[in-house]
N, C-alpha and C positions, 0 to 999 in steps of 0.2 A: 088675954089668952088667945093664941093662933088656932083659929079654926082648919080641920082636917077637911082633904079635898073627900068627897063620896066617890064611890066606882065607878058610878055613872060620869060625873066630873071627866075622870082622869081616863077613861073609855074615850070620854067624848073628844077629849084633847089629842087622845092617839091617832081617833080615826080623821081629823081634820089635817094632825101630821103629815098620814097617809096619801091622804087627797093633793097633798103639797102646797099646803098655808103654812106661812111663816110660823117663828115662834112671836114675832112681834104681834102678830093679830091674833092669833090663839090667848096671847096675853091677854090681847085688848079685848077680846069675848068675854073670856073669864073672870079679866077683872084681877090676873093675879098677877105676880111678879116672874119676871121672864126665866130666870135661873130654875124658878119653880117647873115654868112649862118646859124646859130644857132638859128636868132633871127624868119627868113623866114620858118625856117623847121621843127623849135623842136616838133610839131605838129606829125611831122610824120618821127621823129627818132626810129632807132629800138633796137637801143640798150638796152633799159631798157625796154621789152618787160619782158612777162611772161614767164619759163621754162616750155614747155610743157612735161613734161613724158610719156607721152603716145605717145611720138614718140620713144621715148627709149626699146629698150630689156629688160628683166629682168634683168640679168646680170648689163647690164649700169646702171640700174635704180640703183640700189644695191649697184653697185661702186662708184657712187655718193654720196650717201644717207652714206655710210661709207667713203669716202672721210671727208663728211662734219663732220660727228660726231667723229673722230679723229681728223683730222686737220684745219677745218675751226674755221672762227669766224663768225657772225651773226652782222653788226651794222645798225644802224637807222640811217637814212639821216636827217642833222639839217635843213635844209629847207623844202624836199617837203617828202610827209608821201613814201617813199622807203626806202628797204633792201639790203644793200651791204652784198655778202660772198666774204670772201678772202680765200685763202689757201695758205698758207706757204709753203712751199719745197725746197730741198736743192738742189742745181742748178746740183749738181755733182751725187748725192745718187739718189737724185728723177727724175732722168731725164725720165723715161719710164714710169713713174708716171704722167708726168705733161704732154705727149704727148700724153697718152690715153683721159684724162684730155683735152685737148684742140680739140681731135677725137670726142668726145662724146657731151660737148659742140657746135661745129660745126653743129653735126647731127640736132639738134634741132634749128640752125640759131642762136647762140650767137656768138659774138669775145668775146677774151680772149686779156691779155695782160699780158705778158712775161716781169718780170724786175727784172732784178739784182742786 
């Protein structure tokens, strides 16, 4: 028999959302299955928030903005109406590349993800 989450639980799980903890570690507090905390929180995940620029410098803003129009690509989510960018970089060449890149993101509260 699957045990029901209590209110306190699924409170606790939103406002950790909030704070901007993953659903991986909300998982891993609770002990529960990620879809689970996915399903209690997506509400108020942060991850697919908005880039604000105006927390950016000129300079960053710039770096980006040519980031993008060199290297990125632009696609449409087949489900719900969102914008994925990617950027491509060579793990060896672009390395001070992809660290500014993950500097500048950060400033504004994005994670990034790093894969080989």
């Amino acid at each position: 028999m699957k045990k029901r989450l209590t209110q306190n639980q699924i409170e606790g799980m939103q406002n950790l959302a909030k704070e901007g903890r993953s659903i991986r570690d909300i998982s891993d507090k609770f002990q529960i299955g990620r879809s689970t905390v996915h399903y209690h929180v997506r509400n108020y995940c942060q991850k697919m928030t908005t880039f604000d620029v105006t927390r950016l410098e000129e300079g960053e803003e710039g770096y980006v903005i040519g980031l993008f129009l060199g290297d990125g690509s632009f696609n449409r989510g087949n489900k719900d109406p969102r914008f994925f960018v990617r950027f491509a970089l060579d793990a060896e060449r672009d390395k001070d590349i992809a660290i500014k890149l993950a500097q500048i993101f950060g400033k504004v509260g994005k994670k990034i993800n790093f894969i080989s």
